[in-house]
RODOBA-253194 format. One record per residue: x, y negated, z of N, C-alpha, C, CB in turn; residue in one letter. Coordinates in steps of 0.001 Angstrom, whole numbers, plus 524288, in hexadecimal, padded with zeros to 5 digits. Atoms other than C-alpha are relative to their C-alpha. Glycine has a CB too. Layout:
! residues N
XYZXYZXYZXYZA;...
This chain:
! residues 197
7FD217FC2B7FD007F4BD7241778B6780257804037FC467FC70802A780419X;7FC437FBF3802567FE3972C46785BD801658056F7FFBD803197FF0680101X;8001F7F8E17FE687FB2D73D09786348058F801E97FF517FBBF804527FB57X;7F9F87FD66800AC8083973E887815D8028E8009480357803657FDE67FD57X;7FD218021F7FAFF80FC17396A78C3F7FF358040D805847FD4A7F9A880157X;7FFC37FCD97FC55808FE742A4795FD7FFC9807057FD0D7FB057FDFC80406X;800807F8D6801F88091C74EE278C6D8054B803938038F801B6800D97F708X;7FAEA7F99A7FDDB8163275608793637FD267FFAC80585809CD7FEB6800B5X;801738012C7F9C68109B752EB7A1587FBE48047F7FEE57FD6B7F8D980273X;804087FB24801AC8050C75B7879BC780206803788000D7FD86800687FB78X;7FEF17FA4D7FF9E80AD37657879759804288021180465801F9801AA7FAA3X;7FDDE7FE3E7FD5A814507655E7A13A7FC5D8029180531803867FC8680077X;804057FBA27FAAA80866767D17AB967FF50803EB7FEEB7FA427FF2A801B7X;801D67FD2B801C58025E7705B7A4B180274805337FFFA7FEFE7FE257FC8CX;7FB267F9E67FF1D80FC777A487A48D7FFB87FE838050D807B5800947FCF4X;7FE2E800457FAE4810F97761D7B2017FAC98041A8028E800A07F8F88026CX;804B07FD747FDA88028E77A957B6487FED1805B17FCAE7FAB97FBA27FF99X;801E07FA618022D801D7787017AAF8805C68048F80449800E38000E7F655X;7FC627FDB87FD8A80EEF78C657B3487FE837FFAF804CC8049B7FE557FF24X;800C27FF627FBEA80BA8789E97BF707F8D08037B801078016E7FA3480209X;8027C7FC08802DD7FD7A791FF7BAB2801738053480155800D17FF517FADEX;7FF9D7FBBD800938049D79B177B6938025E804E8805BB803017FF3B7FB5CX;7FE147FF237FB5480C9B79CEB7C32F7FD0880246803BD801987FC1F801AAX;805157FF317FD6C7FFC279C197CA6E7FF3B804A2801757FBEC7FEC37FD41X;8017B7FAAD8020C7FBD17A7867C24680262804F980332801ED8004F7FA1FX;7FA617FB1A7FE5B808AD7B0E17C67E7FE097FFE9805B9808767FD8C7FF34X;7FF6A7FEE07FBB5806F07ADC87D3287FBAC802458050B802107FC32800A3X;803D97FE7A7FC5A7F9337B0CB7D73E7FE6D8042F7FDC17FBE27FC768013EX;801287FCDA7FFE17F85A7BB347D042803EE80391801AB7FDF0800397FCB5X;7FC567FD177FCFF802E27C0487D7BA7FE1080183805D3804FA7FCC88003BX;80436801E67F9D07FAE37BB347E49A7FD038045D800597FB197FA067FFBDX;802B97FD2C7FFB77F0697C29F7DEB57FFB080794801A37FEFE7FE297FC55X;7FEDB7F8F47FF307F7087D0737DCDA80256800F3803DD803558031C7FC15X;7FD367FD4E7FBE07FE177CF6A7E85D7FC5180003804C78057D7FD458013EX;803327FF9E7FB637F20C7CE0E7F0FC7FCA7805317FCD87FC3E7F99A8020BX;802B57FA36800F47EBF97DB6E7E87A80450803F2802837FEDC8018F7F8C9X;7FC1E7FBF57FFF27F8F87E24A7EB277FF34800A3808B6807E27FCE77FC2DX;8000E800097F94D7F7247DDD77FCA57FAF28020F800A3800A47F9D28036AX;805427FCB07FF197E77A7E2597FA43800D38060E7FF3F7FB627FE207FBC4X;7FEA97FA80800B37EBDA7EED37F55D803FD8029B8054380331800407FA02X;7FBE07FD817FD1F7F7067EFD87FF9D7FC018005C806168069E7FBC28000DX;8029D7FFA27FCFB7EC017ED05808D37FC28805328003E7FE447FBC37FFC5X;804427F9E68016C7E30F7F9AE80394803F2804A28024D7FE85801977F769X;7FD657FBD07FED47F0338007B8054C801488015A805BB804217FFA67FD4AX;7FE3E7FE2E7F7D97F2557FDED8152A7FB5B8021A80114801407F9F7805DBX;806D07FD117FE507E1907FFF1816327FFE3805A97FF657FA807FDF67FB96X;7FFF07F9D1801957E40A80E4781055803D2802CA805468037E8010D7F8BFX;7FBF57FCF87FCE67F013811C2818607FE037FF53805D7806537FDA67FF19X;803268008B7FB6B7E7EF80B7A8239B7FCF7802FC8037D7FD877FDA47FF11X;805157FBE17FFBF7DD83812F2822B9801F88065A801BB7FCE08004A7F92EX;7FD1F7FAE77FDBA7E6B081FB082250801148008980566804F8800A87FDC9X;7FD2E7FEDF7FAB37ED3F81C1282FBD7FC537FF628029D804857FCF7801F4X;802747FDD87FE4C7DFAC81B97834A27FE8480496802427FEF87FF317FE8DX;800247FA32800607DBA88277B831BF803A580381801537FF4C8013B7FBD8X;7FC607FC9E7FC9F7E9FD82D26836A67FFA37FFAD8053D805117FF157FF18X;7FF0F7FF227FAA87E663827718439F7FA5380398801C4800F77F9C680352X;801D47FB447FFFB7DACC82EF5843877FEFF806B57FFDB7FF627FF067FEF8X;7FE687FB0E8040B7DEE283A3283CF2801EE802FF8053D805897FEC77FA29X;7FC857FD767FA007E85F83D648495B7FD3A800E68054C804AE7FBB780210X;80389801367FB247DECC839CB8538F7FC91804587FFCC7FCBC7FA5D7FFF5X;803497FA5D800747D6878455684BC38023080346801777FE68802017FB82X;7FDAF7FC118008B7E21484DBC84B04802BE80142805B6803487FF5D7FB6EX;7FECC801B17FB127E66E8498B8584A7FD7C804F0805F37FCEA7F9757FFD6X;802327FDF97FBAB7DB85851F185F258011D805367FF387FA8B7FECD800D8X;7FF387FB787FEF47E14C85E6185A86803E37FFFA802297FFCF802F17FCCCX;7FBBA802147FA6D7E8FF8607586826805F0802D87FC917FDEB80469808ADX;7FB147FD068035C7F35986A6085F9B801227FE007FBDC7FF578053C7FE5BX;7FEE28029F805DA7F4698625B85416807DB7FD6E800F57F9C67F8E27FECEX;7FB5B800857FE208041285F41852548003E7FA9E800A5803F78023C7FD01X;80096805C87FE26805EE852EA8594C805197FC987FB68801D27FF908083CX;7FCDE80394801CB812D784F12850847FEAE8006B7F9AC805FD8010C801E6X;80306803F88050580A5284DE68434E7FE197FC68800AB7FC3A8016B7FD47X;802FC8055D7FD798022284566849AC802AA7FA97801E37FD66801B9804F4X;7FB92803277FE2580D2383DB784F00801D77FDA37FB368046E8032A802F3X;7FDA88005F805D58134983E0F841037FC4B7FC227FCA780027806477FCF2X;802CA8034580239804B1836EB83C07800AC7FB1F802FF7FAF9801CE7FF7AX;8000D8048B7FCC0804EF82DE78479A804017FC197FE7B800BB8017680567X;7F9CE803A8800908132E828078450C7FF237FE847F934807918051680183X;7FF6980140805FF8113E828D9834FB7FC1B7FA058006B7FD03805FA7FB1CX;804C3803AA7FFA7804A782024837E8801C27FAF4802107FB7B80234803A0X;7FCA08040D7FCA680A498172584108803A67FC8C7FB4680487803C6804ECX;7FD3D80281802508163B814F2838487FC767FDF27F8878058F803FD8008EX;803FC802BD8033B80C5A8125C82BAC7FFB67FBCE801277FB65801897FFECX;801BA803397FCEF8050A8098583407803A17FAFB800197FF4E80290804B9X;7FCF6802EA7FD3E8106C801A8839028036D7FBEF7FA69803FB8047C8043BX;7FD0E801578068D815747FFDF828447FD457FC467FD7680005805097FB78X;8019180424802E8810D77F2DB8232D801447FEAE7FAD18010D7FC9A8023DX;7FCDE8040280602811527EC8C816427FEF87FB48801AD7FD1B8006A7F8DCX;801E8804D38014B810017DEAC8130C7FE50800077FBC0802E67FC5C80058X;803A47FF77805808067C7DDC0808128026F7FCAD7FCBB7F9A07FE5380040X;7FF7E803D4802E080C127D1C48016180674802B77FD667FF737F9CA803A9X;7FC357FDBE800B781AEC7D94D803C780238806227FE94801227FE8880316X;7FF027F8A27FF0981A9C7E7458001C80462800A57FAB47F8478053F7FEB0X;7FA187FF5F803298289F7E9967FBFE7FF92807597FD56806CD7FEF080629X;7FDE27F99E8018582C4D7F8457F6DA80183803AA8055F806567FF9B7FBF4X;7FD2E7FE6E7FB41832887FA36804D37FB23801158034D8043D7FB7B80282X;805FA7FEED7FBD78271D7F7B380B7E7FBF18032A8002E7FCDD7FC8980019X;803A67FE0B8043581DEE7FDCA803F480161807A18016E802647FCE77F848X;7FDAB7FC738016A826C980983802EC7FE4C801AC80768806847FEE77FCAEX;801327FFA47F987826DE80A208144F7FADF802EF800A87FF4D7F9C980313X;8060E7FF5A7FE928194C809088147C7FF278051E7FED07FBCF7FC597FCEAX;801907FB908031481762814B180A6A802CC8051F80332802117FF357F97AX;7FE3A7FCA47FE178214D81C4D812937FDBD800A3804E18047F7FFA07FFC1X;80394801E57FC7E819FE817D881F737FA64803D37FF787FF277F9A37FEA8X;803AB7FDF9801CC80D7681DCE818D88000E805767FF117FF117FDAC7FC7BX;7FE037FB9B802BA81474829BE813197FF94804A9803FD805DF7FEF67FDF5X;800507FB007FC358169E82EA18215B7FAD680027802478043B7FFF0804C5X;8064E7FFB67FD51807F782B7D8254E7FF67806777FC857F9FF7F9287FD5AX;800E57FBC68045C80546834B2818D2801478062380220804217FE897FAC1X;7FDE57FA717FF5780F6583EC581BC97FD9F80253805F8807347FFC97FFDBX;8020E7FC467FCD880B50841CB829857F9BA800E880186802A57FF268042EX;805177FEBC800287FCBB84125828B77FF94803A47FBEE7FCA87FBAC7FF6DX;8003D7FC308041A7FF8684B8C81DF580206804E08035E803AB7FE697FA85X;7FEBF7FCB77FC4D806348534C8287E7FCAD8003580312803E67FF598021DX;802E38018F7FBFE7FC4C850F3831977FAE0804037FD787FF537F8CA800B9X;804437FE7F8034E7F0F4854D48271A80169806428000F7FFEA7FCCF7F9CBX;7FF457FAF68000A7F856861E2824CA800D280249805938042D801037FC99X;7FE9F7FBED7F9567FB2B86557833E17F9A4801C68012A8032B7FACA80763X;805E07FE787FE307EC9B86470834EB7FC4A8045A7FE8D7FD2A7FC3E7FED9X;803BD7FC1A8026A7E8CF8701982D4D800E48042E804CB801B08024F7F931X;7FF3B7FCD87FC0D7EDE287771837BA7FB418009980414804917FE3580259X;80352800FF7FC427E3C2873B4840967FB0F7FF207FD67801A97FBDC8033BX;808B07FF508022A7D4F0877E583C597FC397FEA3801D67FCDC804BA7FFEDX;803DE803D17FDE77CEA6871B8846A8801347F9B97FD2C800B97FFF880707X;7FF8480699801697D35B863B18420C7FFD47FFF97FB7D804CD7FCA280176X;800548006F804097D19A867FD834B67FBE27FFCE8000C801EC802567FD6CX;8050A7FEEE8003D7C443869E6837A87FCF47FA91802A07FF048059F80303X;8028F804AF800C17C21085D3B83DBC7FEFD7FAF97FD9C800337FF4480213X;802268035B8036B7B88E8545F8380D8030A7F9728000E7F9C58001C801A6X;7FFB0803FC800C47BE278485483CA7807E9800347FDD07FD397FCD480574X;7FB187FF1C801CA7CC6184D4C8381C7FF1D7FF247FA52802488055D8018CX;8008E7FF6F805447C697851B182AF87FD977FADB7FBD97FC9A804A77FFE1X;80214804FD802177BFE4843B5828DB8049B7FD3F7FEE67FC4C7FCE1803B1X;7FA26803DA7FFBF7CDDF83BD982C9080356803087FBF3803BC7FFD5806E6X;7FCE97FC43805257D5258473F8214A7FD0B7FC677FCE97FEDE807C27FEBCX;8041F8001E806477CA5D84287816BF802427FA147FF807F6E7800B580064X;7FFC3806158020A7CB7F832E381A24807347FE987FFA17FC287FB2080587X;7FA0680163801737DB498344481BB28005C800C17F81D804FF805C18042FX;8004E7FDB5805417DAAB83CFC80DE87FC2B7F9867F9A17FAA48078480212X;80303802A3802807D0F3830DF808998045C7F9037FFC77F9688008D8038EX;7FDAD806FC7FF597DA32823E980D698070E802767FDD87FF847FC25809BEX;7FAE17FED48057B7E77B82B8A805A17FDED7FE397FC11801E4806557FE04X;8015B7FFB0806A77E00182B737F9D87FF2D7F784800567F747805A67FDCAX;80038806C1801597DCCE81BAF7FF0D804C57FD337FFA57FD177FCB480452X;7FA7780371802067EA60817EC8011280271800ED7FB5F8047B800A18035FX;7FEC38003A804BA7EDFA81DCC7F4457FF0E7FC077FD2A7FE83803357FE16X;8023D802BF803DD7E4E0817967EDCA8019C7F82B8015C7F8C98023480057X;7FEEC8025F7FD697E89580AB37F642806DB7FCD37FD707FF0A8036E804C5X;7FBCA7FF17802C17F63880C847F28E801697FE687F8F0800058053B80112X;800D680189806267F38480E7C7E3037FEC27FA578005E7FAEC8035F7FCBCX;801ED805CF802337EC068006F7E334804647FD168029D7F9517FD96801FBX;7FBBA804947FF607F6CE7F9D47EAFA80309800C67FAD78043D8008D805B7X;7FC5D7FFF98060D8014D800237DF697FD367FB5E7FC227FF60807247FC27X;801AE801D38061B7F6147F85E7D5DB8005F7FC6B801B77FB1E800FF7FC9AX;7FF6D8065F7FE787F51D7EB957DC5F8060B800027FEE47FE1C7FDDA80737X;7F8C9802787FF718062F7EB717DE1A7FF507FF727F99C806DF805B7802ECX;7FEAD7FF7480672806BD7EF1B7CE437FF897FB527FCDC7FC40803E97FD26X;80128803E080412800827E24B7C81D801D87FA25802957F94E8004C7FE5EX;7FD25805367FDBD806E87D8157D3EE8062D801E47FFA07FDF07FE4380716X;7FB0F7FE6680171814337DE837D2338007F7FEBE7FA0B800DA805E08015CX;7FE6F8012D8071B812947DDA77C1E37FEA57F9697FFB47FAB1804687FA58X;7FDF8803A88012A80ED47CFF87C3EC803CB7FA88802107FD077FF987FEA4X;7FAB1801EF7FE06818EE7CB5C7CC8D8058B800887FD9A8008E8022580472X;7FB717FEA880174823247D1B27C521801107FFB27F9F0800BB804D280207X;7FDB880053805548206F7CDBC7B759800997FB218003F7FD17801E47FB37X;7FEB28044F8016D824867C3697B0327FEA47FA637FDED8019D801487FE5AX;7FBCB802A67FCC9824C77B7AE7B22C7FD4B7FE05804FA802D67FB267FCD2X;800897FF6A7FA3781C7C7BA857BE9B803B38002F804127FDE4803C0800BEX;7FB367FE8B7FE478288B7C0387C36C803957F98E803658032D802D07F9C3X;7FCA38048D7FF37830017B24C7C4637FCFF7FE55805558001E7FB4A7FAB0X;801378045F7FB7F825EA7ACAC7CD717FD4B8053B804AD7FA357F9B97FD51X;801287FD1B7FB2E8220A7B8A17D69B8035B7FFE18034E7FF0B804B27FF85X;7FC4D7FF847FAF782D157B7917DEA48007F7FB77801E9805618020B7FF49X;8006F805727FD8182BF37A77C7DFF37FB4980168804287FE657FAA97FB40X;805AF800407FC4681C197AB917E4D6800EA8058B804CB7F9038016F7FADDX;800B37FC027FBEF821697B5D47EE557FCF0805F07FDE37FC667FCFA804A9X;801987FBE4800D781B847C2347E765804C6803B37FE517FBF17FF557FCA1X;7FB4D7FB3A80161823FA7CDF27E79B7FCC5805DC7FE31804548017A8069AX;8030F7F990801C5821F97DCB27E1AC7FEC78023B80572804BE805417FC35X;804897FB6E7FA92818077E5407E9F780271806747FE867F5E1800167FDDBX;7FFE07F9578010181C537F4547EB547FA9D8021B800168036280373804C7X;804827FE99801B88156A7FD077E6687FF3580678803768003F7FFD37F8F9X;800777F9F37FEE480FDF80B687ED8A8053A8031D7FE527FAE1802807FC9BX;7FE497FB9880455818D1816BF7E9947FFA1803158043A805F37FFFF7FC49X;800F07F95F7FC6081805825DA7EE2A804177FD27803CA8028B8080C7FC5CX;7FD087FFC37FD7681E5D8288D7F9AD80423802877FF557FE78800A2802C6X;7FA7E7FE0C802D382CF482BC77F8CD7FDBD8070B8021C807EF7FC85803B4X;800067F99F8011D82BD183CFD7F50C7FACE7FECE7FF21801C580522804C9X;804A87FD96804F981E7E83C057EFC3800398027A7FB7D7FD727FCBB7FDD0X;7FDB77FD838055C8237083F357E30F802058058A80021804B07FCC27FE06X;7FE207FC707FF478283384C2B7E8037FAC08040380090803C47FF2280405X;805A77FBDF8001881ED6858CD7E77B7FF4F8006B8078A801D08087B7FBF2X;803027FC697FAA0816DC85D287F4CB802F680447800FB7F9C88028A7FF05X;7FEDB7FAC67FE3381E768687A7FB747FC1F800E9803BE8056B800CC8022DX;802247FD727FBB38150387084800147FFEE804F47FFCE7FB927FEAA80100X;7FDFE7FB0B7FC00815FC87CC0809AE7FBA8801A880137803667FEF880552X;8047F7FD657FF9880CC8886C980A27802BD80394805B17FDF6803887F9B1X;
């Protein structure tokens, strides 16, 4: 028998199976980071979750002061709602979407911040316990969606760098993986606090 005769057939497998390998490689670890980047995006709805809890509570506390102004309350109700109603798709989170959501969120933020300050007015509801518990765990699930937030940014960072280098790049768009957005402030964060004494 003759080794010669089948030597290119060899090596021709051999490139055939180290490329298709390598391919392998690109593509599950694409699999991989893009199911850390949907666990993380999952920590990030559980946080914001948890907030619109606690806002439907929050009102229901604030609710029983009969003089309390009914169109803040109104103002949390509708921000909440429209939150609520703002989906992602974990696998699809474009810049657009992403961006919605964050604006979606922005007005939860802004009028439970209005809401927080109308309440100093009122010393009985500052004084109650089950008000002053729902302040502490709202004040405790910001600091979780932050933090929520930050780890999605870290998961997107290392499936975005290896989708987009080279010569990953060529075959992420045959396997369907596209760039993940990433967090950013909300549009005027960057601007100072005006505040009115």
């Amino acid at each position: 028998m003759d080794f010669k005769k089948f030597l290119p057939w060899i090596i021709v497998a051999v490139v055939i199976f180290g490329i298709y390998s390598w391919v392998k490689g690109i593509n599950n670890t694409a699999v991989t980071l893009s199911q850390d980047v949907e666990q993380s995006w999952g920590d990030v709805q559980t946080a914001y979750q948890r907030r619109n809890d606690l806002i439907g509570n929050l009102v229901n506390t604030v609710k029983g002061a009969a003089d309390f102004e009914k169109g803040t309350l109104t103002a949390v109700i509708e921000a909440r709602a429209k939150a609520t109603s703002t989906t992602i798709d974990p696998t699809n989170i474009t810049p657009e979407k992403l961006a919605e959501f964050n604006k979606a969120q922005s007005g939860v933020s802004s009028s439970l911040s209005r809401l927080l300050v109308t309440v100093e007015q009122y010393p009985d509801l500052k004084a109650n316990q089950n008000f002053l518990k729902l302040q502490d765990e709202l004040s405790s699930t910001e600091n979780q969606i932050l933090t929520a937030r930050t780890r999605f940014n870290e998961a997107v960072k290392p499936y975005n760098s290896h989708i987009k280098t080279f010569p990953n790049s060529m075959f992420a768009g045959v396997f369907g993986f596209k760039e993940k957005a990433y967090f950013n402030a909300v549009e005027g964060a960057d601007k100072p606090v005006e505040v009115k004494f």
